[in-house]
C-alpha positions in Angstrom: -9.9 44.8 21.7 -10.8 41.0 20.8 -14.0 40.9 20.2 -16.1 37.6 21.7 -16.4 35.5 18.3 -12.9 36.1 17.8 -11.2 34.9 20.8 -14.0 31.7 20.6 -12.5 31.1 17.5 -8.9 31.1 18.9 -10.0 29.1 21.7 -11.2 26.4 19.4 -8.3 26.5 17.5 -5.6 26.4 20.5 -7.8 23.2 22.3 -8.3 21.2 19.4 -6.0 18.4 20.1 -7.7 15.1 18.4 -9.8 14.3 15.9 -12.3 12.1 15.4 -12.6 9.2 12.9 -16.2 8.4 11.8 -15.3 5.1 9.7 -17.4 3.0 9.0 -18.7 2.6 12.6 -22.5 4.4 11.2 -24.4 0.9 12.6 -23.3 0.0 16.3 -24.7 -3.4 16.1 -22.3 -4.1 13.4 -19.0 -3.5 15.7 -18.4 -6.9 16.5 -18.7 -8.0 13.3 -16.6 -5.6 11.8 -14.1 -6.3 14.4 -13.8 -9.8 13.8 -13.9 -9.5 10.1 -10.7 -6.4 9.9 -9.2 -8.6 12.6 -9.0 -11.7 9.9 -8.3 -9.8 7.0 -4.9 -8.1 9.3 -4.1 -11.6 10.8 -4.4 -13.2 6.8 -2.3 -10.1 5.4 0.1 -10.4 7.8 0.3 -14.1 8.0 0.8 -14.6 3.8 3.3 -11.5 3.3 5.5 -12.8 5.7 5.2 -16.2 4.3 6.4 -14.6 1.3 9.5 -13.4 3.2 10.2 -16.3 4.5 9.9 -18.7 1.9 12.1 -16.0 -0.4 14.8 -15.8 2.3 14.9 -19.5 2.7 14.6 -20.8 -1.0 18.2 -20.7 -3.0 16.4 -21.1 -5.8 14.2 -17.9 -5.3 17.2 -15.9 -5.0 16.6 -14.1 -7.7 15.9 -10.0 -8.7 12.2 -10.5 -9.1 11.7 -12.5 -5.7 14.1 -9.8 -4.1 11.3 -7.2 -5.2 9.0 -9.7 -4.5 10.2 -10.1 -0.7 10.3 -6.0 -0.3 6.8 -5.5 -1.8 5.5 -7.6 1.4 7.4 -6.3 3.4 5.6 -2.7 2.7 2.0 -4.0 2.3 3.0 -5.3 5.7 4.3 -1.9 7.5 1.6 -0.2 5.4 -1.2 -2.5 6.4 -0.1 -1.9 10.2 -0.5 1.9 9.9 -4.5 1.5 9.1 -5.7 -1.5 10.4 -4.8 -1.4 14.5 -6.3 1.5 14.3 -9.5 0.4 13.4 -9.9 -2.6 14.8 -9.4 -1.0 18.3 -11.8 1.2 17.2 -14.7 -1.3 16.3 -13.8 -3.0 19.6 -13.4 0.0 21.8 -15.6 2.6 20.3 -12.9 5.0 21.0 -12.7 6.8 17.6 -10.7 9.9 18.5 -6.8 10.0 17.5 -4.6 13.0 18.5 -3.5 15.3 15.9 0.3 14.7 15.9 -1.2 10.8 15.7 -3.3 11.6 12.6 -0.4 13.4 11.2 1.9 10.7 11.8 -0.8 8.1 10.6 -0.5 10.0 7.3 2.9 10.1 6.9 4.0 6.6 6.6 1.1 5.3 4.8 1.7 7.7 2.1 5.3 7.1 1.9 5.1 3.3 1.9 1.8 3.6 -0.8 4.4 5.7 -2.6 7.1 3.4 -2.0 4.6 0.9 -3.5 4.3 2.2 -6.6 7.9 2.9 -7.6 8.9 -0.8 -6.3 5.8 -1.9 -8.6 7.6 -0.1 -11.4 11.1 -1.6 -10.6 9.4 -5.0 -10.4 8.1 -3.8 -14.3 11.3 -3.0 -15.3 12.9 -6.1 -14.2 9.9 -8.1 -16.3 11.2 -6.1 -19.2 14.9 -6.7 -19.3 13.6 -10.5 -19.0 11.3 -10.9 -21.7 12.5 -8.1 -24.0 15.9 -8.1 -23.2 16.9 -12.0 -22.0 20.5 -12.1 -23.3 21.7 -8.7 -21.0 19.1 -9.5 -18.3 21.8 -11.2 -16.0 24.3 -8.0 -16.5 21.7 -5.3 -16.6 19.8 -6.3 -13.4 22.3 -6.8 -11.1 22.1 -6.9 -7.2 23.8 -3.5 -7.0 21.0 -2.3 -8.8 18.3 -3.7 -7.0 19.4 -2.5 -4.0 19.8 1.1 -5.3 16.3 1.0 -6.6 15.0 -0.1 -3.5 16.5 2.3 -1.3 16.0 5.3 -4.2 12.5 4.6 -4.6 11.9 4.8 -0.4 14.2 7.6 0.5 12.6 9.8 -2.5 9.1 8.8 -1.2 9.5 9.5 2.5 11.6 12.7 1.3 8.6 14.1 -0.8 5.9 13.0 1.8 7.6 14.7 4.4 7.0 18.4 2.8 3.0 17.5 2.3 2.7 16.0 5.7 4.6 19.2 7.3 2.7 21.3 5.2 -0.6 19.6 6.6 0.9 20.2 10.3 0.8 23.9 9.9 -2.4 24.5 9.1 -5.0 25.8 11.8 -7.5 23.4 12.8 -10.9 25.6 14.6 -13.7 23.0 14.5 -15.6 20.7 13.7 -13.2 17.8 14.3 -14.6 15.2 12.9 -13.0 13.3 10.0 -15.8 11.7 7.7 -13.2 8.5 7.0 -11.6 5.4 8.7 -8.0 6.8 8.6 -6.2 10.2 8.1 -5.9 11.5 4.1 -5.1 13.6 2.5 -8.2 15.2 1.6 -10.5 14.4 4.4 -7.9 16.3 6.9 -7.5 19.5 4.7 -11.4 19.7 4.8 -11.3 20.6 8.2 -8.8 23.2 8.0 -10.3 26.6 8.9 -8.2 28.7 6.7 -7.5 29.2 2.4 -5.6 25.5 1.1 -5.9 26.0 -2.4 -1.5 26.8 -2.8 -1.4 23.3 -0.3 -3.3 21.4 -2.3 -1.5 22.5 -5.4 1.5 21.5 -3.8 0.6 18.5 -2.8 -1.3 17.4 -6.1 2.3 18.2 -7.9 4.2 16.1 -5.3 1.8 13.4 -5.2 2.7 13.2 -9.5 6.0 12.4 -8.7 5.1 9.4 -6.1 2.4 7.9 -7.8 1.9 9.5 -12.0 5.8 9.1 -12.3 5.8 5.0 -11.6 2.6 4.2 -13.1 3.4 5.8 -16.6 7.3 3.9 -16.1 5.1 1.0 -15.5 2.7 1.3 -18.3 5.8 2.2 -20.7 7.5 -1.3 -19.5 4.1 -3.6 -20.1 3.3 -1.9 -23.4 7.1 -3.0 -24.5 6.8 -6.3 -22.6 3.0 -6.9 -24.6 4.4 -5.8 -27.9 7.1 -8.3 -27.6 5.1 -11.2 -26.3 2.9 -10.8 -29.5 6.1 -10.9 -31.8 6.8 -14.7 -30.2 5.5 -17.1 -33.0 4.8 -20.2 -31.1 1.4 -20.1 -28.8 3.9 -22.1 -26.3 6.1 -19.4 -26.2 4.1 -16.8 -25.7 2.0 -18.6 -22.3 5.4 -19.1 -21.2 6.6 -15.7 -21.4 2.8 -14.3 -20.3 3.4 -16.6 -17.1 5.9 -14.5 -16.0 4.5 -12.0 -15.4 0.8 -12.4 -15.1 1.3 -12.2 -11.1 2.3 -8.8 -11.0 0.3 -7.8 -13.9 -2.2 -9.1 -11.9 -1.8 -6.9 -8.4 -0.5 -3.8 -10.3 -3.9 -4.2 -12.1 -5.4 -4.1 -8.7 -2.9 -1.7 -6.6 -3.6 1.0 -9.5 -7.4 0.3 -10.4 -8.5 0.8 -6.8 -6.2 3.9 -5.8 -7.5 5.6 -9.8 -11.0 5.3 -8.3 -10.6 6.6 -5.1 -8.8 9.4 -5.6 -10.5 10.6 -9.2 -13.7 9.8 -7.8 -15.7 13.6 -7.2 -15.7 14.1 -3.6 -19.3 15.2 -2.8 -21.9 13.9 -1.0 -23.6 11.2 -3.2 -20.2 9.8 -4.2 -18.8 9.7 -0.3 -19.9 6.2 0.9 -18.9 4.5 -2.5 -15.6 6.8 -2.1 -15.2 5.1 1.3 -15.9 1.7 0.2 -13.0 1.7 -2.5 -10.6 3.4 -0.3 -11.2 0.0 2.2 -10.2 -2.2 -1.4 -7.2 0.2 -1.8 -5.8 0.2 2.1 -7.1 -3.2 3.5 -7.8 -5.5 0.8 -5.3 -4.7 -1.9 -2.4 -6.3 0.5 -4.2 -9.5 1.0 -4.2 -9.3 -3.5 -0.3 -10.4 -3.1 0.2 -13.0 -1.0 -2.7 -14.9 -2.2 -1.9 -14.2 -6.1 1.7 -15.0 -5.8 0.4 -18.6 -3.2 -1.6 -19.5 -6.2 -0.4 -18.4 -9.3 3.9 -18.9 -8.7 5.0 -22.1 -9.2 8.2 -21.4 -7.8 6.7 -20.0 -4.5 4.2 -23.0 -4.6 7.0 -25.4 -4.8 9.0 -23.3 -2.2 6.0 -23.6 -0.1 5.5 -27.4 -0.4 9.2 -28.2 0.4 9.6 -25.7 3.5 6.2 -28.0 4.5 7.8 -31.0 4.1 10.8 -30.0 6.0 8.9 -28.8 9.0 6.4 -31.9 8.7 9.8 -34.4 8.8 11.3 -32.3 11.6 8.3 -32.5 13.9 8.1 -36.2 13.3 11.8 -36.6 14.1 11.4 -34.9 17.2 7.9 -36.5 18.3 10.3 -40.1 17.2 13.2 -38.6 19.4 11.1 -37.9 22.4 
């Protein structure tokens, strides 16, 4: 016979259908003005990586491997972006913090295959600054748009492939109480927490997956910059070597970012002391980091500023045309 703890403990486990997001909502007089600063930050984001897009797609002259990488890295801090930030700012405007579990599960999913696509797109984008500066005279034959393409579409099918075993690994765990998540969206870590039965294999599992999306790029990164640095030191002229720095100083630049923020927050120690500050960089890694790219590449580019100044003057001379015509 079931005794009384037992079959509460089953009923828990059967109705628990949602979870509940704590955020960053701790002080409800600061709602509003969360809301209205996550609601710039989204609009900004997605405002400047589509830019991006469309200045790459428009521009001949940016028609080249590193603006096609380019053009796909906004295009997933964009998707990416739109899997966290919705969510929240409906929360800080609602106050509804709840999300089913299939929800939370599927929240989880595509953010950590598009992060994982991130990183292996970040390492392609590597790559193609080493054939360039250590390789210039093969550069044309080696990167290719055949090859672009197939790292592209490698790089996201192995991602959402691999994500897809940790995520349905995550789904069949049993979930008895409490249901409270102490973060603003569904990881990894924070959801396993609340799991009411052993995860140490899971978590094994998972920490060996996650190697292959995000240790795997990184070290094919760092083996690309520590070629492309060596050989920028070898130019003899101080001209030279600017110019070839130039190039890649803007990706140098977000990867810097991209990697520093996502190293803290996940080597970080998860306990209590450390959970606020834990929180804080995990809002740098999944909210701030896509604003990094738009604004670096805006600033630092030539090529996209120029792009950008000539798609302005084309819509400034087609709106005075049709203000003259009407």
């Amino acid at each position: 016979m079931i005794n009384a703890t037992a079959t509460q403990g089953l009923r828990n486990q059967t109705d628990l259908t949602e979870f509940i997001l704590l955020g960053i909502n701790d002080v409800p007089e600061l709602q509003i003005f969360f809301f209205s600063v996550f609601l710039l930050i989204y609009t900004v984001t997605i405002s400047g990586n589509l830019l991006i897009v469309v200045l790459i797609a428009c521009d001949q002259h940016l028609h080249t491997p590193m603006y096609f990488f380019l053009g796909n890295l906004s295009c997933l801090e964009t998707f990416y972006s739109t899997t966290i930030l919705p969510r929240m700012i409906t929360a800080f405007l609602t106050g509804d913090r709840t999300i089913p579990i299939w929800g939370c599960f599927l929240q989880y999913y595509f953010f950590g295959s598009l992060v994982g696509s991130e990183c292996y797109l970040l390492a392609a984008m590597s790559y193609d600054r080493f054939l360039a500066i250590c390789k210039p005279l093969h550069y044309s034959v080696l990167m290719n748009n055949t090859l672009c393409v197939q790292l592209i579409m490698t790089s996201c099918f192995s991602c959402f492939l691999l994500n897809s075993i940790t995520t349905y690994l995550m789904s069949r765990l049993s979930f008895c109480g409490p249901h409270t998540l102490d973060h603003f969206f569904c990881d990894f870590t924070p959801v396993i927490m609340l799991a009411c039965e052993d995860t140490r294999r899971m978590e094994l599992m998972a920490f060996s997956l996650s190697s292959l999306i995000a240790l795997v790029p990184f070290l094919l990164t760092l083996i690309s910059y520590s070629f492309i640095i060596s050989t920028i030191l070898r130019i003899p002229s101080t001209t030279g070597r600017q110019k070839a720095f130039s190039t890649c100083s803007s990706h140098l630049t977000v990867v810097t970012v991209f990697y520093g923020t996502l190293v803290i927050v996940y080597m970080i120690p998860k306990n209590d002391t450390l959970k606020e500050l834990n929180k804080v960089f995990s809002v740098f890694y999944t909210v701030l980091t896509p604003i990094v790219n738009p604004i670096v590449y805006c600033l630092r580019n030539r090529d996209v500023k120029e792009a950008l100044n000539k798609l302005t003057s084309q819509l400034c001379n087609f709106f005075r045309d049709a203000w003259i015509l009407s």
